[in-house]
C-alpha positions in Angstrom: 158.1 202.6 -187.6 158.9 199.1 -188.4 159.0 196.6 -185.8 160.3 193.3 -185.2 159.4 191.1 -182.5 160.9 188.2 -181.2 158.7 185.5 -179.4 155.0 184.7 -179.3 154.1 185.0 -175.9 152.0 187.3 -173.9 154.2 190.4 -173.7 154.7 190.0 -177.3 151.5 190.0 -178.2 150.6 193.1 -175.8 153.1 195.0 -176.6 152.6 194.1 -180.2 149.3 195.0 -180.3 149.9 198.5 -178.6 152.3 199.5 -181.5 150.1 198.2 -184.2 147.0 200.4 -182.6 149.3 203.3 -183.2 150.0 202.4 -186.8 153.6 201.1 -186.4 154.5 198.2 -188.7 155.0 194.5 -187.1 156.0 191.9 -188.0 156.0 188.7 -185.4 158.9 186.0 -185.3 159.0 182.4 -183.7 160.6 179.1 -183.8 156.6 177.8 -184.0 155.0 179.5 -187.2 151.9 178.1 -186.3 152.0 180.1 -182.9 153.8 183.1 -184.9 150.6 183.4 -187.2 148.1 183.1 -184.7 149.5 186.0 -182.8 150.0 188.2 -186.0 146.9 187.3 -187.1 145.0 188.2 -183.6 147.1 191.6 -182.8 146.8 192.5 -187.0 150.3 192.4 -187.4 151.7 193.4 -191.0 153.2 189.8 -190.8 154.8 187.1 -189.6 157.8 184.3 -189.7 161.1 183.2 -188.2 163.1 185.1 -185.3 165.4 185.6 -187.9 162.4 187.4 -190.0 161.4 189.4 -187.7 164.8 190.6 -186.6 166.0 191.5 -190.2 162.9 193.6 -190.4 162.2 196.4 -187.6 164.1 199.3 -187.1 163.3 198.3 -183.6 163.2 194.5 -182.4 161.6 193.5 -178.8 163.3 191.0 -177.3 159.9 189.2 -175.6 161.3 185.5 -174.9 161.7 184.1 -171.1 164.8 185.7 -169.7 167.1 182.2 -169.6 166.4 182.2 -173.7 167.4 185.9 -174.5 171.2 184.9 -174.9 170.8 182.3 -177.3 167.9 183.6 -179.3 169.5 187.1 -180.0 172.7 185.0 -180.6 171.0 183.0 -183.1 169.9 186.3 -185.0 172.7 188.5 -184.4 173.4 189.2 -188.2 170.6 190.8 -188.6 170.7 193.1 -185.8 173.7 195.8 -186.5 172.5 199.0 -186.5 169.3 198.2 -184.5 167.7 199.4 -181.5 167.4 196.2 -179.6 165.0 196.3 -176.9 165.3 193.6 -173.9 161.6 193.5 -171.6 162.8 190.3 -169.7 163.4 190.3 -165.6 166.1 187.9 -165.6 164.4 186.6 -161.9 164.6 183.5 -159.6 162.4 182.7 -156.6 163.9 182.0 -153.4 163.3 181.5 -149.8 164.3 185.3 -149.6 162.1 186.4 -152.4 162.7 187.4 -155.6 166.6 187.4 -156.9 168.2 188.2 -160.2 170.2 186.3 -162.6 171.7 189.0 -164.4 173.8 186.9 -166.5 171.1 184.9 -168.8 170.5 188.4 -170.5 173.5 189.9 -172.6 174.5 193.5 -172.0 176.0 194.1 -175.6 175.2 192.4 -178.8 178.1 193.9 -181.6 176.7 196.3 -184.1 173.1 196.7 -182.2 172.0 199.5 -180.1 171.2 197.6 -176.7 167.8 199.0 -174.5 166.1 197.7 -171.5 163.0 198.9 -171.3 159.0 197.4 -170.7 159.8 195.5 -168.3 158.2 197.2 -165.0 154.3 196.2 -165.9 152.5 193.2 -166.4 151.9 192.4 -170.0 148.4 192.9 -169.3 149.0 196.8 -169.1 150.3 197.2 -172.5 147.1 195.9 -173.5 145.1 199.2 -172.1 145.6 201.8 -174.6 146.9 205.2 -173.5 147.0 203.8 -169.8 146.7 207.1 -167.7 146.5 206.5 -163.6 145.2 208.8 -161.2 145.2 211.5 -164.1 149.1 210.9 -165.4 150.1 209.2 -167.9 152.6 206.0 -167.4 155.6 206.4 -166.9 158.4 204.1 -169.0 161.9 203.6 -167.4 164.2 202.9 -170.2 168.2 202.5 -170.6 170.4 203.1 -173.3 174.1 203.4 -174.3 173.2 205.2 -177.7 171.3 208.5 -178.8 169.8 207.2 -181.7 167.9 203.7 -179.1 167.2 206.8 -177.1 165.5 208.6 -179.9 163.6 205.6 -181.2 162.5 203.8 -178.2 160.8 207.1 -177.2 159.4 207.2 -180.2 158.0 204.1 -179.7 156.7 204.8 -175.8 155.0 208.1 -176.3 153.3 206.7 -179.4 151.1 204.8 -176.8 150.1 207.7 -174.9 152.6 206.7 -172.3 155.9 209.4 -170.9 159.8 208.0 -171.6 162.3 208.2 -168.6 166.1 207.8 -169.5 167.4 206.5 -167.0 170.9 206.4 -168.1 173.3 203.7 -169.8 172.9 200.7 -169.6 175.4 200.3 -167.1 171.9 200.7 -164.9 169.8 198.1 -166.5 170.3 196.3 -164.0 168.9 198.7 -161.3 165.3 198.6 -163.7 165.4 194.8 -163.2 166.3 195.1 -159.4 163.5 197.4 -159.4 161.2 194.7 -161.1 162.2 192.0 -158.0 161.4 194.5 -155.5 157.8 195.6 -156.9 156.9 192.1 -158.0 157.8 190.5 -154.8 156.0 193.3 -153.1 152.6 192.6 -155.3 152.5 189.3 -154.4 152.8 190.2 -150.5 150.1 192.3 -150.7 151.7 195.5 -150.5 151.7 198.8 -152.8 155.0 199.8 -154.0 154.5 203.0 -155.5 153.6 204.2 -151.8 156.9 204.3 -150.9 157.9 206.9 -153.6 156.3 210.3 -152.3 156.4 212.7 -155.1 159.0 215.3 -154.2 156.8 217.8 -153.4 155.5 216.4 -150.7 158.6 216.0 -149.2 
């Protein structure tokens, strides 16, 4: 599959490098070419260039910029998104005094002609690094939302190509539970604390 990314940064080039180890096509995009061809060039990326390059290119295009940029970056390549699957791995977070809050509207929840996801955004980028990351004997687990059938049918695609098990979790009327989700765990990291304890699996119930 072809992929384009948009930003240069660390989940970019994790995430990148996942797809590339699974032969997908990418193709990296930033305002800095410099930084755009170092990170191609260290992931083995089939190229590299503007946002605007990189969006025109993939079937799929991950959004990988800090949350309070996604708006005007995806606004800034918008033409060449129609008929996309777009996929947004930013947590759109804040700290305060009460922990962790989200700031749900830096990160658009429709771009017109693209096919919208939220997905990736649960791990550290350092996970995507670890290929086919299995834990205590099961493979990870990758909550994803999507209005559209054909998102649904790529961006699986694209998560059980790295050895790792897609989880629809509805529209994306619910994104904003999988970035909730992302202040709770993170905040709970950083205490000290496990979250996954607190989700028995069913049969233990």
């Amino acid at each position: 599959m072809r992929i384009g990314i948009l930003g240069t940064g660390n989940m970019a080039a994790s995430l990148g490098g996942a797809w590339v180890g699974a032969a997908h096509e990418v193709v990296i995009g930033g305002r800095d070419p410099v930084q755009a061809a170092a990170v191609a060039g260290r992931i083995g990326a089939a190229g590299h260039g503007t946002l605007a390059d990189a969006a025109g290119f993939g079937e799929a295009v991950l959004v990988a910029v800090p949350a309070g940029a996604v708006a005007e970056v995806v606004a800034g390549v918008a033409g060449q998104l129609a008929g996309r699957a777009v996929i947004d791995c930013t947590n759109p977070l804040r700290p305060t005094a009460d922990g962790l809050m989200l700031t749900p509207a830096s990160v658009p929840r429709s771009v017109p002609g693209a096919h919208l996801v939220k997905a990736f955004n649960l791990c550290h980028e350092s996970i995507w690094t670890q290929r086919w990351p299995v834990y205590e004997g099961q493979p990870l687990v990758v909550p994803f939302c999507a209005d559209d059938a054909p998102a649904v049918a790529v961006v699986d695609a694209l998560i059980t190509s790295i050895g790792c098990t897609p989880a629809h979790c509805g529209g994306l009327v619910r994104a904003g539970y999988l970035e909730a989700t992302a202040a709770l765990a993170i905040g709970m990291w950083f205490a000290g604390a496990e979250p996954r304890w607190a989700f028995p699996s069913p049969s233990s119930a």
